[in-house]
C-alpha positions, 0 to 999 in steps of 0.5 A, a space after each residue: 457524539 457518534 462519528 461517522 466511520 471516515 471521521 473515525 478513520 480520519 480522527 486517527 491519522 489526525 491524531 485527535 483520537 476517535 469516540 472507538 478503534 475503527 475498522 477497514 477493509 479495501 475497496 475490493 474484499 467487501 462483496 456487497 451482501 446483506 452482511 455487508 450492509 450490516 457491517 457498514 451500518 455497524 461503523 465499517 469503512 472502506 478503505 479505497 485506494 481507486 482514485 487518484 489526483 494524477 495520471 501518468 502521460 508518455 510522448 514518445 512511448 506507447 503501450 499494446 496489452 494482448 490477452 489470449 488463453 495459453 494453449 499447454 495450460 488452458 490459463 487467461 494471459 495477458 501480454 504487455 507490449 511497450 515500445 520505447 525510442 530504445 526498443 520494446 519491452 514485453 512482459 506477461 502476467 495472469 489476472 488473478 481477482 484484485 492482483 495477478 501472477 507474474 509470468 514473465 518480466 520485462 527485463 531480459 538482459 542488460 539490452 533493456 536497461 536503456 529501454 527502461 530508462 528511456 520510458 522513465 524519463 518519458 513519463 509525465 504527470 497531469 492533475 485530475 483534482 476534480 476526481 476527489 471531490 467527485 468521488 467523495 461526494 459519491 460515495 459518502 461518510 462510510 468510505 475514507 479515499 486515500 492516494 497513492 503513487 507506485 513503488 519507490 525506485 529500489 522497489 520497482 527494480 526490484 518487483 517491478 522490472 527485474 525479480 529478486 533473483 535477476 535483481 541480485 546478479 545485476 547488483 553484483 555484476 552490473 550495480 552502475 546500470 541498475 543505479 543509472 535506472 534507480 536515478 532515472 525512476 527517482 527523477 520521474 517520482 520526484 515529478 509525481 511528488 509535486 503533482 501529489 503534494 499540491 493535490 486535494 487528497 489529506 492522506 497520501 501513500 508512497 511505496 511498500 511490501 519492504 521484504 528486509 531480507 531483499 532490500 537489507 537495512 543498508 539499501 533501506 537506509 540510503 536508497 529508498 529512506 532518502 526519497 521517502 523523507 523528501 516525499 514527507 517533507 513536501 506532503 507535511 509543507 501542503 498540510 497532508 499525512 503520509 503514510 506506506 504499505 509495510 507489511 513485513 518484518 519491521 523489526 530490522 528497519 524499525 528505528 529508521 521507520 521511527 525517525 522517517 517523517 512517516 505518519 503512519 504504517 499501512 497494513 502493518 501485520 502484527 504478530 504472530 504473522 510477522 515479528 512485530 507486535 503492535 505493542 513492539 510498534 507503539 513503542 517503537 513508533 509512539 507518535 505514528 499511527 497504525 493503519 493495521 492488517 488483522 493477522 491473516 493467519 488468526 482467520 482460521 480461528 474460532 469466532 471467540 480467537 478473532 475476537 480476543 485477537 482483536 482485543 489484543 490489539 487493542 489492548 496493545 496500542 496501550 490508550 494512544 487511540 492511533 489504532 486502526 483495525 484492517 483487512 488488507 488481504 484476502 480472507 477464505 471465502 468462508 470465513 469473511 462475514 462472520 470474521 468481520 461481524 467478530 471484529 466489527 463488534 470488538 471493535 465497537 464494544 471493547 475498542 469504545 474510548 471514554 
């Protein structure tokens, strides 16, 4: 009998296996078109991340966003203002479709480290359950919801707060004050965690964009690792599975991912984009399934290289059927309906299991 696309999505990352390798695409990267409607007639699913079973409330902090045109760049910015018992933080970014650039940070100086710490241990979270139920019944058997929370401590310093350059002067000159953060955002996650667990969303992420280069196998291990596991654990007691975003070289981390109590990798970009292949993952990780990004790179290929890409992926999950084929970065305006419908019908054609 013929699945719905979320029973696909769903089959997968239950580990029951689907009736063919599903395919997914965000939320934000399907125009709606003729080629679209196509699309989701031929199986695809939508991958959306928008809803969440929790929001986040502060009692003594506030938050002022101002947008305004840069005047020497003409460019659409906006300011950040948030006030703190300590003091205000501010930072600048510029809206750039479904992410945005970062122009300025909201740490400046060792002064901000009380600021930010303060707004951590002020942030509460509130269920929204209703949401779920809500949206599912909107929006249908084509669209799979996931939830997520945010970055885990490390990461947050890191992309979040400080930059990966100011992040590294910090952790040698002033490692204490960045650790008194890293604990102050753990105990504010750990709040989240509960809210999440006990929440009505079956699959759950947590953290992700690791750039082992930064965060090193070490600070993995022992600083974002632990929280990792103890997310898991609470998520799996509640009858959920877990996933994260890793979307860079894995290589590095790859037997600690394999022991993590992760169920699947999200965006997970095979080679030749990154030095994993998805056969090196299945056989790293046997039991997990692979929610994949199609390699952005292969995208300026011809119709007949996205299709034996394709192929290879499945070729490559060797029969385990705990493959899921996605796009969760931004394809050439160009390309995306014909590479879509290309991978579509791999997908359904060469990825069909007996």
């Amino acid at each position: 009998m013929e699945m719905t696309p979320r029973e696909r999505v769903e089959a997968v990352l239950n580990g029951i296996g689907p009736d063919h390798v599903p395919f997914t695409v965000y939320e934000g990267m399907l125009p709606q078109c003729e080629v679209e409607r196509q699309l989701r007639n031929e199986g695809l699913c939508i991958h959306n991340r928008r809803f969440s079973p929790m929001k986040s409330t502060t009692t003594n902090c506030t938050t002022e966003t101002i947008s305004y045109t840069d005047t020497e760049t003409s460019k659409s910015l906006v300011k950040t203002i948030t006030h703190t018992p300590e003091g205000d933080l501010e930072n600048i970014s510029e809206p750039a479709g479904f992410t945005s650039w970062r122009h300025e940070l909201p740490f400046k100086g060792p002064e901000d480290y009380p600021k930010l710490i303060a707004l951590a241990e002020d942030t509460q979270f509130e269920p929204t359950y209703e949401t779920y139920d809500q949206a599912q019944a909107w929006l249908g058997d084509d669209v799979v919801l996931r939830a997520t929370i945010g970055y885990s401590p490390l990461q947050a310093i890191i992309y979040t707060y400080l930059g990966v350059e100011t992040f590294c002067v910090e952790w040698t000159d002033r490692r204490e004050q960045v650790m008194e953060l890293y604990e102050a955002l753990a105990a504010k996650d750990r709040r989240a965690f509960k809210v999440m667990a006990e929440g009505p969303f079956q699959f759950v992420q947590y953290c992700g964009n690791i750039s082992p280069q930064i965060v090193g196998r070490q600070r993995f291990e022992e600083l974002v690792l632990p929280l990792y596991n103890e997310f898991g654990r609470m998520l799996h007691e509640n009858g959920k599975v877990y996933g994260c975003h890793l979307d860079d070289n894995c290589g590095l981390l790859a037997d600690l991912i394999a022991d993590s109590e992760l169920d699947y990798i999200e965006a997970f970009t095979p080679a030749p984009d990154t030095d994993m292949s998805i056969a090196d993952a299945r056989k790293a990780w046997p039991e997990k399934a692979l929610w994949t990004n199609f390699p952005s790179s292969v995208h300026l290929g011809t119709q007949q290289e996205i299709y034996d890409e394709a192929c290879r992926m499945i070729d490559e999950d060797a029969g385990a059927q705990k493959l899921i084929i996605g796009i969760t970065e931004d394809v050439p305006e160009d390309r995306w309906q014909e590479n879509f419908l290309t991978i579509s019908r791999a997908c359904r054609e060469y990825g069909r299991y007996e």
